[in-house]
Each structure stands twice: as structure tokens, then as C-alpha cells.
C-alpha positions in Angstrom: 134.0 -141.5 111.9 131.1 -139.6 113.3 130.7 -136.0 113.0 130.0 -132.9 115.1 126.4 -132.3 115.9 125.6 -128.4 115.2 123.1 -127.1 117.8 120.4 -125.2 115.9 120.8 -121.6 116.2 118.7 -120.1 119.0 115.2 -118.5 118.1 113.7 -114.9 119.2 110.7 -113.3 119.3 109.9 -109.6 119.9 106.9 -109.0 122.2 104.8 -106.0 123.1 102.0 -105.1 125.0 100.0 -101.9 123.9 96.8 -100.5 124.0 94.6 -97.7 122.4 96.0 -95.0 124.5 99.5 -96.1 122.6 98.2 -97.1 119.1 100.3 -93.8 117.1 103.5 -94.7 119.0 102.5 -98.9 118.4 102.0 -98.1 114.9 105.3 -95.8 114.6 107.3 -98.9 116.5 106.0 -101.5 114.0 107.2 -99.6 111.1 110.7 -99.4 112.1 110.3 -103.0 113.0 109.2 -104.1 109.5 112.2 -102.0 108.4 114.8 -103.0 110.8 114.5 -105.7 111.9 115.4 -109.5 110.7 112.4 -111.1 108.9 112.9 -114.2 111.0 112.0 -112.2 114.3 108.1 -112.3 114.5 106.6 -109.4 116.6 104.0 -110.0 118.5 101.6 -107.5 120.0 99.7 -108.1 123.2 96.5 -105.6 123.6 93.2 -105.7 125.9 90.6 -108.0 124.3 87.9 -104.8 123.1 91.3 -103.0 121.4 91.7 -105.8 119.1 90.2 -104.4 116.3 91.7 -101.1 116.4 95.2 -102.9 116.3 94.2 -105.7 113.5 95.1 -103.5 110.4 98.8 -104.1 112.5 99.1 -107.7 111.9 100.9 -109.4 109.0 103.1 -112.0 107.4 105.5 -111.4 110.4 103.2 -110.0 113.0 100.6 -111.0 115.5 98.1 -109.4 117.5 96.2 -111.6 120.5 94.9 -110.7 123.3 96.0 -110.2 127.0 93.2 -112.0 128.2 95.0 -115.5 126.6 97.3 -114.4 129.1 95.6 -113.3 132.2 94.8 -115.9 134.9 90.9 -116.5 134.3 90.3 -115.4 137.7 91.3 -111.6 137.0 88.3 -109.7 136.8 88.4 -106.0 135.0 86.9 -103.7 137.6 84.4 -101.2 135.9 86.4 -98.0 135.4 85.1 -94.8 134.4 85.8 -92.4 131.3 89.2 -91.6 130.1 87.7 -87.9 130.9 86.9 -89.1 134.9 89.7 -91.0 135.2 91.6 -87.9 134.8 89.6 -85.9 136.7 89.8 -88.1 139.9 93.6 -89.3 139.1 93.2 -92.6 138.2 95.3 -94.3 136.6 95.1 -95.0 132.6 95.3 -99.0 132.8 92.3 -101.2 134.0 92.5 -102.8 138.0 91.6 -106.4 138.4 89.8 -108.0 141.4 90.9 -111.3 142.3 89.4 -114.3 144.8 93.1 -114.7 145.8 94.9 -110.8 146.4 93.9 -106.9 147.0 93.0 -105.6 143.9 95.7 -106.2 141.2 96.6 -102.5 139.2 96.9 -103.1 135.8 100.9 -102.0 135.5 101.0 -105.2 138.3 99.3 -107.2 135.5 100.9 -106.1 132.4 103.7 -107.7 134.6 102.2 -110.8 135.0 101.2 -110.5 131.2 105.0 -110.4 129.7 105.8 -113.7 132.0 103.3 -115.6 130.7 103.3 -114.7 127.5 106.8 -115.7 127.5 106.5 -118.7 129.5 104.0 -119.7 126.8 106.4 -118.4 123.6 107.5 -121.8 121.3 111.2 -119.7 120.8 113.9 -120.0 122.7 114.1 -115.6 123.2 111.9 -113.1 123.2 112.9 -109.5 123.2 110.8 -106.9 125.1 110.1 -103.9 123.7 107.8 -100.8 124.7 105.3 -99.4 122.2 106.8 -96.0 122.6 110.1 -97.3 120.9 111.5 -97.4 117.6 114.3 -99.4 116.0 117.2 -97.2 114.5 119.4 -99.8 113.5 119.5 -103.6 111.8 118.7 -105.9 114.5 119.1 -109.4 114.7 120.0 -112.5 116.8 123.3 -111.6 116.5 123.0 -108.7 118.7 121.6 -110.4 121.4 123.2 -114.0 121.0 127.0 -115.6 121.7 127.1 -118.8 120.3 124.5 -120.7 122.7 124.4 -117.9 125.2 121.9 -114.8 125.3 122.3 -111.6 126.7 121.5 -110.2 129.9 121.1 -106.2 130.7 123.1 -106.3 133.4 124.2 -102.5 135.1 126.4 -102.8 138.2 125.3 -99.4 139.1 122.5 -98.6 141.4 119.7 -96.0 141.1 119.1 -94.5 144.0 115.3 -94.8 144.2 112.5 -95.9 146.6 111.0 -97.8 144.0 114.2 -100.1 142.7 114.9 -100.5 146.3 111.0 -101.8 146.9 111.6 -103.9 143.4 115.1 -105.6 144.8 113.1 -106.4 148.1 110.2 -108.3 146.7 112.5 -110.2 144.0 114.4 -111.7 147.3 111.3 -112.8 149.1 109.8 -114.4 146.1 112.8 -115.7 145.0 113.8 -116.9 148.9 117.0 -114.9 149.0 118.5 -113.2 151.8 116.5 -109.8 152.5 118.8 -106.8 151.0 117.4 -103.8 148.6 120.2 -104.0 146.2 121.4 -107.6 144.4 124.4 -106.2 143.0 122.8 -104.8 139.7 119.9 -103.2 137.9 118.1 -105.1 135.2 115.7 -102.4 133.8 116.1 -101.2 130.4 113.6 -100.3 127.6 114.4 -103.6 125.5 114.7 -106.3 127.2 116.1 -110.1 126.5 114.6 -113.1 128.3 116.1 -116.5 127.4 112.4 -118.4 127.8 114.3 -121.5 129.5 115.3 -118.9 132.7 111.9 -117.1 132.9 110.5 -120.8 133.1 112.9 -122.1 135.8 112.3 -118.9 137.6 108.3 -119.5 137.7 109.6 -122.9 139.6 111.9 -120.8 141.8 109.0 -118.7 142.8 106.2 -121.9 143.4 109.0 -123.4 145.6 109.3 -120.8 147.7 105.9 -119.3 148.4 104.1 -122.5 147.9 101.6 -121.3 145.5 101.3 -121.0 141.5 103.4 -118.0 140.3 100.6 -115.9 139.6 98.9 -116.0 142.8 102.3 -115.0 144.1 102.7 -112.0 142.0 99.3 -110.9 142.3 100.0 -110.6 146.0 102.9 -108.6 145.5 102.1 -105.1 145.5 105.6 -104.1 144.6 107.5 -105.8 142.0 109.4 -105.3 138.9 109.7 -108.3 136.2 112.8 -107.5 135.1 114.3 -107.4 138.3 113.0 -111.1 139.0 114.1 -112.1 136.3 117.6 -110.6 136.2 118.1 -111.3 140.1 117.1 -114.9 139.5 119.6 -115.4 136.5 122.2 -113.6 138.5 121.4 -115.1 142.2 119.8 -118.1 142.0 120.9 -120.0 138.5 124.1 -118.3 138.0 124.8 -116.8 134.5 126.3 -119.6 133.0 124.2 -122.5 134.3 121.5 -120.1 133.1 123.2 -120.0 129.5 123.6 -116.6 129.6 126.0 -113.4 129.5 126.2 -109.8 130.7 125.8 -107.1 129.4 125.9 -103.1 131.0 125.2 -101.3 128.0 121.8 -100.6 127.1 120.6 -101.5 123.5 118.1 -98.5 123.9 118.8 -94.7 123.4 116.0 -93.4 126.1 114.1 -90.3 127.5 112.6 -91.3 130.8 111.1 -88.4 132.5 112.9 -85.5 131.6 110.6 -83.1 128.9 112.7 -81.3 126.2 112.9 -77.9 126.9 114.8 -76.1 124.4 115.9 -77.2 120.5 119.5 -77.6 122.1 118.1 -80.0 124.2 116.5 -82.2 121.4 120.0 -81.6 119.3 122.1 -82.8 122.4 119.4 -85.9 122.6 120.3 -87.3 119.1 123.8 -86.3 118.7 124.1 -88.5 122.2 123.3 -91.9 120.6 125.7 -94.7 121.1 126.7 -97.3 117.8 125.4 -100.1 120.3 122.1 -99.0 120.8 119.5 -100.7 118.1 116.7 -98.5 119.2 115.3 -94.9 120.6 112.7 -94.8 123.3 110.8 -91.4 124.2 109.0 -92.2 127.2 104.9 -91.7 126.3 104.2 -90.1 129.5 106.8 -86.8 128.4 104.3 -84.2 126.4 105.0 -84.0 122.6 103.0 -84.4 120.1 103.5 -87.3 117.7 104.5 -85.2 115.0 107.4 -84.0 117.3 107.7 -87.2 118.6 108.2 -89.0 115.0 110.6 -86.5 114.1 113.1 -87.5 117.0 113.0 -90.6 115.6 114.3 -89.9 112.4 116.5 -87.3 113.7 118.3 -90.2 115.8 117.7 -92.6 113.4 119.7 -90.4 110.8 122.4 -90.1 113.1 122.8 -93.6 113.5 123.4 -94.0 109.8 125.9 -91.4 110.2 127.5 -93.0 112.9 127.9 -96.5 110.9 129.2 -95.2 107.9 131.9 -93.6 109.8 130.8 -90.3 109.1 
């Protein structure tokens, strides 16, 4: 009589890209993380090559930092940028620009894109969870919140937002992905933590050589316009299918988020935390909105608190 081969449980990784501009809020998430999350989850933090040793005290047993350049095709070249001080002056943005033999200058949001997808791409577990640096965990989180058996979860909101921008996103994941041409695929995928099951980002990379005809990055790097979350969700969704893709949907958002709005009033910081839902692991305040990281560490325990309230039924 034989018996029953287990499959090994699945394995995850939590990844984040940073850099000096976002060092308090890094440091604030890695805290919660080293609190709240399971010790089998390494965290990994990607940062530019000459911020490395401002985020090395970071690392430890269960944490990493390397640097985006392991990540970067070795044709991007950092354009010389001025001072943080010009760069405000004349508008420009906080992140470096890359020039390239093979596209227009790259911005560097483009390239933290292209960053997160090889960087996963490269990752020896089968998940790895995005998260922003400007994001704390709240609750315990572990695979079990983000695996079914041999199925991981996919942020999956049938609901559309009504922006220029998501439309732009939806556009450029059909012509890389050689889909019919529409600005909505039936769902958004963005959300401040964010599962990719490494086995679709790779079979996506394929998708995308096969239908431009060129390596993945050279692609994207010619894409003014794209969102890696929407890829990879309109891929799963579109292209695979969920469950050839081994994976499941999901519309509620693990993340209790402030996008754009500033606080204005005490009521409206009170109305913030009271609003936090059981599912959601963690609390995003979005770094561009103007508090101070006293204020803004305060939140966090303020929802954080509430949470705890919230599980023991209070």
C-alpha cells in the first residue's frame, strides 16, 4: 500500500524597495515586521547601491538588504541629477532617471517597476508579498493569510477607478500582454500589499517576450505607461486563468490605507482608525501626505490598538 504524497507547503517572502528619502517610515515598517510577522517570512529590502549603508544597521537574522542595481538591467544608466534642494526647486522628481541604448529615458518609478519583477523573478520562494516602506503591520501575518491549500491569493476588485492613469495602466497591460485593446480588464489589481505567486510573474515575463519579441525589460523600458500590478493581475486573470495560474480572488484589501487625502481635523484621524477592517494585516499612510513621523507613528499605534480591540471582541 503506498501512501499519499504531501506537497510541501508553499514559501513567501516579503519584499521592499526603499531609499533614504523613506529610511524613518522603512525603519518604522521593519519593526512591526519583526513583531508581526511569522519568523519563517524573510523580508527583504531593495535600496539604491550608495544607500546601502545607511540601511545596513536594518538587516538581520530574518532580514536582507541588497541592492537594486543586482536588479537593474546593466544597461540602465543613472542620469546625473541635481540636489534634493534643486530638484525641488525645478520640480523634479525625487527618484533617479535612467538612460538606456534601447528606450527614452526610463523614470525611476518606471524602474522601481522593473525592479519588483525581477527581483521576484529571481526570489528562490514560491511568494513574495509586496509591501511599501510607508506601511506597517497591525496584525499576525502569515502564510495562512495569503495561502488556500496550494493556491495564493490574488487582489482582485471588480470595481473600476475612474482615472486617466488606471485607464493608461489597463491599455499598456493588453498590448504587452497581446490582448484585445480595452482600458478596463474587468478588475483593478492595485493595493498597498501585494501577493505575487513567483511561478505567474515568471510565465508572464514569457507572455510579454512572445508578444513583443524582445526580452521583458526592453519591453517595459519602452513603455512609458504601465503599472506592475496590473500586468500581473491582467495576466493571471486574462491570459492563464486563475486556476491554471494556481491562484484565487480576492476583493478585500489586506491594507488599511491613506492615499492622497491629508488629515485635516482630529475627527478625521479618529474616523481613520476606528475604520479598520479585522481582515486587514496592515496600515499604510501614504509618504507623500505631510505629517511628521511623530504624527505619523502615532497613527500606527492608534490603528494598531484598535485592531487588538477588534480581535479580542472588544
Amino acid at each position: 500500500m503506498t501512501s499519499a504524497v504531501t506537497a510541501a507547503p508553499l514559501t513567501a517572502r516579503l519584499s521592499t524597495c526603499s531609499f533614504k528619502g523613506d529610511f524613518d517610515a522603512c525603519r518604522a515598517l521593519c519593526d512591526s515586521v519583526d513583531r508581526f510577522v511569522a519568523p519563517e517570512i524573510e523580508h527583504w529590502l531593495i535600496v539604491p547601491a550608495r544607500d546601502l549603508p545607511l540601511f545596513a544597521p536594518l538587516a538581520g537574522a530574518r532580514r536582507r538588504v541588497v541592492s537594486e542595481d543586482d536588479y537593474l538591467p546593466r544597461w540602465f544608466f543613472r542620469a546625473p541629477m541635481p540636489s534634493p534642494r534643486w530638484r525641488a526647486r525645478l520640480g523634479l522628481p525625487r527618484r533617479n532617471v535612467y538612460l538606456t541604448p534601447y528606450s527614452l529615458p526610463v523614470r525611476g518609478w518606471i524602474a522601481q517597476q522593473m525592479i519588483k519583477i525581477a527581483a521576484t523573478a529571481a526570489a528562490t520562494t514560491d511568494v513574495v508579498v509586496h509591501v511599501d516602506s510607508d506601511n506597517a503591520f497591525i496584525r499576525p501575518f502569515g502564510p495562512e493569510r495569503i495561502v488556500r491549500g496550494d493556491r495564493v491569493r490574488l487582489y482582485r476588485d471588480p470595481k473600476p477607478t475612474d482615472t486617466s492613469g488606471h485607464r493608461l495602466w489597463h491599455a499598456a497591460a493588453g498590448r504587452l500582454l497581446g490582448l484585445p485593446p480595452s482600458d478596463f480588464y474587468d478588475a483593478e489589481y492595485i493595493d498597498a500589499l501585494v501577493v505575487w505567486r513567483r511561478s505567474s510573474l515568471v510565465a508572464m515575463i514569457a507572455r510579454i517576450e512572445q508578444v513583443t519579441g524582445k526580452r521583458w525589460d526592453v519591453a517595459l523600458a519602452r513603455t512609458p505607461h504601465f503599472a506592475e500590478y496590473v500586468l500581473y493581475g491582467v495576466h493571471a486573470d486574462k491570459v492563464t486563468g486563475l486556476d491554471a495560474a494556481g491562484l484565487y480572488a480576492d476583493d478585500r484589501s489586506l491594507c488599511h490605507s491613506r492615499w492622497t487625502e491629508n488629515f485635516d481635523s482630529a475627527a478625521d484621524e479618529d474616523a481613520f482608525v476606528a475604520s479598520v477592517r479585522p481582515e486587514q494585516v496592515s496600515c499604510l499612510i501614504q509618504s507623500t501626505i505631510p505629517l511628521s513621523l511623530e504624527r505619523r507613528l502615532d497613527l500606527y499605534r492608534r490603528v494598531e490598538a484598535q485592531a487588538a480591540r477588534q480581535d479580542a471582541g472588544a
